[in-house]
Backbone bond lengths (Angstrom), bond angles and torsions (degrees), N, CA, C in turn:
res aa  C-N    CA-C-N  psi(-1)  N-CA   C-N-CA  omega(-1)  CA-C   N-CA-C  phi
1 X - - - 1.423 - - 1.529 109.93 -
2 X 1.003 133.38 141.04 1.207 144.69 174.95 1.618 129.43 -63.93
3 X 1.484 128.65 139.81 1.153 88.12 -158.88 1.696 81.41 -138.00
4 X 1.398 146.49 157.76 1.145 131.08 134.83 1.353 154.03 -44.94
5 X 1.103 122.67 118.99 1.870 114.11 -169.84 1.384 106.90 -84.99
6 X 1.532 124.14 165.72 1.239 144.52 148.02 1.197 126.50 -51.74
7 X 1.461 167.10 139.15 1.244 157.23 167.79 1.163 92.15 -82.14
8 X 1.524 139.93 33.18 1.864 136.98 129.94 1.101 107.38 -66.31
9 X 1.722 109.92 -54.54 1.731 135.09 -159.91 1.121 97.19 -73.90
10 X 1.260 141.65 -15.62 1.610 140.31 -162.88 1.950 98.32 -95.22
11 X 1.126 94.84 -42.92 1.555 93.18 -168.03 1.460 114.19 -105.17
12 X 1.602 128.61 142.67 1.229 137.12 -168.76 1.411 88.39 -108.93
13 X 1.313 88.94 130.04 1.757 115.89 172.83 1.603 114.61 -100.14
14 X 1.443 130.65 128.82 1.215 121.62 177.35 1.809 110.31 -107.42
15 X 1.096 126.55 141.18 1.235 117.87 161.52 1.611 129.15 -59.75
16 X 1.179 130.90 95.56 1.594 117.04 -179.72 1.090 116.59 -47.43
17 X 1.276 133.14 -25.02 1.818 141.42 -165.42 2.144 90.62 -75.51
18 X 1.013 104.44 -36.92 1.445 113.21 170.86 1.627 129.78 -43.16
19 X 1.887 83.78 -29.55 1.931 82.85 -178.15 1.115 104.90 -103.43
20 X 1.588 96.46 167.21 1.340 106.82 -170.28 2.264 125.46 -101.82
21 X 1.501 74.43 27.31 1.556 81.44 171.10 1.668 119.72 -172.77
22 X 1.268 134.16 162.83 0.996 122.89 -155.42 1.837 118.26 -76.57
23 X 1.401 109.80 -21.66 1.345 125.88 -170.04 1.403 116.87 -144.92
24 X 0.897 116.12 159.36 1.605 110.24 -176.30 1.797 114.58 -83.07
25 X 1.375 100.79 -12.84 1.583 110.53 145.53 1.264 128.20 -36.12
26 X 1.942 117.77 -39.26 1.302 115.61 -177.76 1.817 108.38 -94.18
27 X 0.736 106.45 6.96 1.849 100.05 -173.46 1.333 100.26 -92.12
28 X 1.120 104.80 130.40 1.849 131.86 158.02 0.963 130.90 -84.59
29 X 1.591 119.76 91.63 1.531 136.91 162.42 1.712 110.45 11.12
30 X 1.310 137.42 124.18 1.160 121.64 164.12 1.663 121.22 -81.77
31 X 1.325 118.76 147.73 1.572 112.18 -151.75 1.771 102.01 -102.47
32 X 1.600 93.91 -7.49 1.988 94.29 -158.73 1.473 92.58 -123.60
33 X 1.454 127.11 168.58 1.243 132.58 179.65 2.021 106.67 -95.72
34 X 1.297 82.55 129.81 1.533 92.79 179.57 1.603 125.63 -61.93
35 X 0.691 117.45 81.08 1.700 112.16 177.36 1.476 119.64 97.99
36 X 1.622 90.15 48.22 1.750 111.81 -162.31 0.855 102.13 -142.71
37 X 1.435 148.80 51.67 1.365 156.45 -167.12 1.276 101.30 -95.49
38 X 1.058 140.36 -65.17 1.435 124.83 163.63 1.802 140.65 -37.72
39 X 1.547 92.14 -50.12 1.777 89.14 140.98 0.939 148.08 -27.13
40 X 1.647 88.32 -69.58 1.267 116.36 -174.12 2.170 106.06 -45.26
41 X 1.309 88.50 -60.20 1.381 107.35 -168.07 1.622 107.52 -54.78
42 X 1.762 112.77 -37.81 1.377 101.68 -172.67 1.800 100.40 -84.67
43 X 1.153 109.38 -14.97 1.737 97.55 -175.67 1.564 115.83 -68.41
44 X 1.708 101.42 -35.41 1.586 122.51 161.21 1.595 112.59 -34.59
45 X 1.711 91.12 -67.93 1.982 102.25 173.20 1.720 112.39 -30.11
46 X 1.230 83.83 -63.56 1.783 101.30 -156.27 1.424 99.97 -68.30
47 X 1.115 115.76 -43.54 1.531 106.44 167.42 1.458 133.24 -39.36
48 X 1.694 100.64 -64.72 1.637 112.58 148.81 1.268 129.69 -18.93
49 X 1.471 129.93 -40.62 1.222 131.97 -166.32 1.413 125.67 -70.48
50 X 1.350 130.38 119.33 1.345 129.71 -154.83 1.730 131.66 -81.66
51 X 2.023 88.09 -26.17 1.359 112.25 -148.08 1.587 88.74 -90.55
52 X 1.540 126.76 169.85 1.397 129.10 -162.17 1.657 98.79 -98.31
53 X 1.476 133.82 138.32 1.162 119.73 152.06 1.596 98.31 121.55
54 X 1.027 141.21 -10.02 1.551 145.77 106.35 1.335 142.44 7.31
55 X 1.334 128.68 92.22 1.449 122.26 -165.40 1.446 127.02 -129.32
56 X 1.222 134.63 122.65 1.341 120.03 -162.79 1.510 109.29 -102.99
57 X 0.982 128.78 141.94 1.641 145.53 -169.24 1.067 93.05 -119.40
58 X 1.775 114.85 143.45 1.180 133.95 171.59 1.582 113.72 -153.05
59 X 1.757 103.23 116.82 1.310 94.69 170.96 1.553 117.70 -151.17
60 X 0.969 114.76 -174.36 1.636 105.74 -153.55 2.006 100.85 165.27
61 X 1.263 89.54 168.32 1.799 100.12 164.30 0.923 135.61 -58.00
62 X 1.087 142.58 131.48 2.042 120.63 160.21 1.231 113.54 -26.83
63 X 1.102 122.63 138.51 1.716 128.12 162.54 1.523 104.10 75.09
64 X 1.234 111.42 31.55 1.810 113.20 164.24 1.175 121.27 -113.35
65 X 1.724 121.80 19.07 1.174 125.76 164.59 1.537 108.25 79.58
66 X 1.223 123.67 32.90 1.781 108.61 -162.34 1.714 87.71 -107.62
67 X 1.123 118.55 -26.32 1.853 128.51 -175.96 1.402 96.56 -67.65
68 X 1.413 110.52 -49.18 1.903 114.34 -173.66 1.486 106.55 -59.87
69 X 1.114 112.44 -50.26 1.805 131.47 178.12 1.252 127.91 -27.00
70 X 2.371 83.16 -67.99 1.691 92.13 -168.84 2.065 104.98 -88.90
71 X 1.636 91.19 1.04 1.928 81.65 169.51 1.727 93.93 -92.48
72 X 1.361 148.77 -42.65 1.091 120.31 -158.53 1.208 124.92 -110.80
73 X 1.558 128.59 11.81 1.457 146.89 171.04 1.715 97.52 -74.87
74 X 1.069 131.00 -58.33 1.870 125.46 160.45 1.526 112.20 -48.38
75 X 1.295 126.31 -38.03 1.170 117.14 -162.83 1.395 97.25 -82.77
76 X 1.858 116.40 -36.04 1.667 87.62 -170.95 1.594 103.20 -77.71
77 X 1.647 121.66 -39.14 1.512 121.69 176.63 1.658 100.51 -29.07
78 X 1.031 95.60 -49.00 2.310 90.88 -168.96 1.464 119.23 -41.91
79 X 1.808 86.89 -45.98 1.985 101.39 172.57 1.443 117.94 -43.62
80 X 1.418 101.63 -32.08 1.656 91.60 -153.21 1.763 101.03 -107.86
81 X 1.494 105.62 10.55 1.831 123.17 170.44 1.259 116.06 -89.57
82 X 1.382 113.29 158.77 1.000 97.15 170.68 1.293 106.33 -105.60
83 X 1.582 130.78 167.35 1.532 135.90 -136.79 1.950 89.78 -82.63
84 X 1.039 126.73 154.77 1.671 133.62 172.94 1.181 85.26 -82.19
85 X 1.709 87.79 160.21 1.961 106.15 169.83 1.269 87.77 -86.14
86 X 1.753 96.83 161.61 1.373 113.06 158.28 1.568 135.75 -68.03
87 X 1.039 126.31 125.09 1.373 120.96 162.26 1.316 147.14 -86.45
88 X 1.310 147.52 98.84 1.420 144.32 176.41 1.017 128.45 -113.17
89 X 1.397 107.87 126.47 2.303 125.55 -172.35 1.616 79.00 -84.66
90 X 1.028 109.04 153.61 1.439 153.49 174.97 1.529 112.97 -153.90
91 X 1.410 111.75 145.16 1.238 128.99 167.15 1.337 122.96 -43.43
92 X 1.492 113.08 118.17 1.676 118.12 159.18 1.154 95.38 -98.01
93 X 1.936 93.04 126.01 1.754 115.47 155.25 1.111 101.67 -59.16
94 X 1.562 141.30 -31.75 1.706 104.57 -141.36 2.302 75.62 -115.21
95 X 0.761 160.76 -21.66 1.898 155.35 166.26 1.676 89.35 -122.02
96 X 1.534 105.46 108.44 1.302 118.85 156.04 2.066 113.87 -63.45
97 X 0.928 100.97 -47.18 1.954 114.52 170.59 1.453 96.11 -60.52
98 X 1.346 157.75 -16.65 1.525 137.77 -179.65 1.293 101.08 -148.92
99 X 2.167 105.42 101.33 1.522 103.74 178.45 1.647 109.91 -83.46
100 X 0.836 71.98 -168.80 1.784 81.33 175.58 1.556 106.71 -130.74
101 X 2.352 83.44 142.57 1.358 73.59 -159.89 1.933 103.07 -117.28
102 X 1.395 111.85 144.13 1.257 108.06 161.09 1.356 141.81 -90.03
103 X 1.677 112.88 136.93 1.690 109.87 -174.28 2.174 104.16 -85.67
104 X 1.028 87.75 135.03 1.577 85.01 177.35 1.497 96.21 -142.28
105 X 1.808 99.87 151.42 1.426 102.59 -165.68 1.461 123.75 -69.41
106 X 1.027 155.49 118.52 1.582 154.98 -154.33 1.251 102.71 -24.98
107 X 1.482 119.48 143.95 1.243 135.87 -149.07 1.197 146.00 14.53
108 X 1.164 101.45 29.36 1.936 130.57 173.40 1.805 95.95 -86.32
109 X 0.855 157.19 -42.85 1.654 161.75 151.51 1.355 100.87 -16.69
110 X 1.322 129.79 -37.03 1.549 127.07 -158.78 2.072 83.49 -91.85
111 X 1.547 120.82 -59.52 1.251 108.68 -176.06 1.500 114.08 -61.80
112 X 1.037 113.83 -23.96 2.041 111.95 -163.37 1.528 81.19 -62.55
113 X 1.709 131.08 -57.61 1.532 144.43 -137.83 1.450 91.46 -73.49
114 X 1.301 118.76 -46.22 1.800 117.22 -173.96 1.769 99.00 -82.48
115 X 1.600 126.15 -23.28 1.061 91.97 -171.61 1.739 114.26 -99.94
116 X 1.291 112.77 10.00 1.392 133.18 163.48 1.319 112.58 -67.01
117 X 1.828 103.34 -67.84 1.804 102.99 176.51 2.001 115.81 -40.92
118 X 1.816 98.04 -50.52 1.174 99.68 -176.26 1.957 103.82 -50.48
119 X 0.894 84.95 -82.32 2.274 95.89 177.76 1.856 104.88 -17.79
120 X 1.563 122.78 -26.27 1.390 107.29 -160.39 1.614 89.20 -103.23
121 X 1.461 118.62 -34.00 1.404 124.46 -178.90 1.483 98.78 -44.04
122 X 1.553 105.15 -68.68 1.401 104.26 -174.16 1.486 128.72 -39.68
123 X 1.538 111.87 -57.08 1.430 128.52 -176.59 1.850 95.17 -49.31
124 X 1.529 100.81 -71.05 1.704 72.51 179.89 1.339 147.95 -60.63
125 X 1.276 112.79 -7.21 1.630 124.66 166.48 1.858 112.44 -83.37
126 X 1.075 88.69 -25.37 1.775 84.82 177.56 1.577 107.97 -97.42
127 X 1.462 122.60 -43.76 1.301 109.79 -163.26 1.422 112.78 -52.39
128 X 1.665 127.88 -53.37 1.195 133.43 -165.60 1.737 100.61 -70.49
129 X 1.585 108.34 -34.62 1.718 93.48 166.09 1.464 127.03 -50.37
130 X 1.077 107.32 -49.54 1.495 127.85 164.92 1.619 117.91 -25.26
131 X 1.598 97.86 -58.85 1.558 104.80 173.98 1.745 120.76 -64.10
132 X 1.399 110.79 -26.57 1.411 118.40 -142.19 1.744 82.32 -94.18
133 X 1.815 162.13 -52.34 0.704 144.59 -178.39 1.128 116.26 -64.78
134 X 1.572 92.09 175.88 1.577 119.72 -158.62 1.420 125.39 -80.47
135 X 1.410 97.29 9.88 1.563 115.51 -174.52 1.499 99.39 -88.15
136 X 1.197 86.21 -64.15 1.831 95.80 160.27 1.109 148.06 -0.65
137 X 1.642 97.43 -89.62 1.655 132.33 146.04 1.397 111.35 -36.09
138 X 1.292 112.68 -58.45 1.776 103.46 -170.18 1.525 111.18 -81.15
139 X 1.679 104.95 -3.78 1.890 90.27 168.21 1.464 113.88 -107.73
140 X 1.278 110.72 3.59 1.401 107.29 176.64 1.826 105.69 -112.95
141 X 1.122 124.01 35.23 1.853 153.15 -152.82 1.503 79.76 -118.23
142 X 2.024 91.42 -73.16 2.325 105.08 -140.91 1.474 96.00 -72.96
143 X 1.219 121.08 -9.77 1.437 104.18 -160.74 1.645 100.67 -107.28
């Protein structure tokens, strides 16, 4: 049977003497999911796994920490990796459909990319210079 409450019984009271710091300035984010130890443990698993074709599913309620989880269970695993080389496809002359790709040592991808742009800038400012003097002209004249 139903019964009516008090607006005492309605509201949860916390003790402040209870916390453990003066402002909410001092509290530290919690980093792990609360009462997810099993999760926890299989997201660990699945993470582990080496071989290609592997997928981890995660689901749960709103506000059960599984969004916090599956972004920061990779991020801390990453810490403790060491960084991948870089990779870059470049153009095959001889199958436009299958480039080829290069391994370069971690963060060498950012210089290869600027020192390519630089190399194509150039070619087009020089090649057509190339054509336009008189060296040019007088060997494409004798022959």
């Amino acid at each position: 049977m139903a019964k009516e409450l008090s607006v005492e019984k309605l509201r949860r009271k916390c003790d402040p003497k209870l916390m453990l710091c003066e402002t909410t300035q001092g509290v530290v984010p919690l980093e792990e999911i609360i009462g997810q130890e099993r999760a926890a443990r299989a997201l660990k698993f699945g993470l582990g796994i080496r071989e290609r074709g592997f997928n981890i599913y995660a689901a749960g309620f709103p506000g059960t920490g599984r969004t916090t989880a599956v972004r920061n269970f990779p991020e801390e695993l990453a810490r403790t990796k060491q960084a991948p080389s870089d990779w870059c496809y470049v153009n095959n002359f001889s199958n436009e459909y299958a480039p080829k790709a290069i391994r370069l040592p971690q963060g060498k991808g950012k210089d290869f990319q600027k020192d390519m742009r630089d190399f194509i800038d150039e070619a087009k400012r020089a090649i057509p210079k190339a054509f336009e003097g008189e060296d040019y002209a007088a060997a494409t004249i004798i022959k």
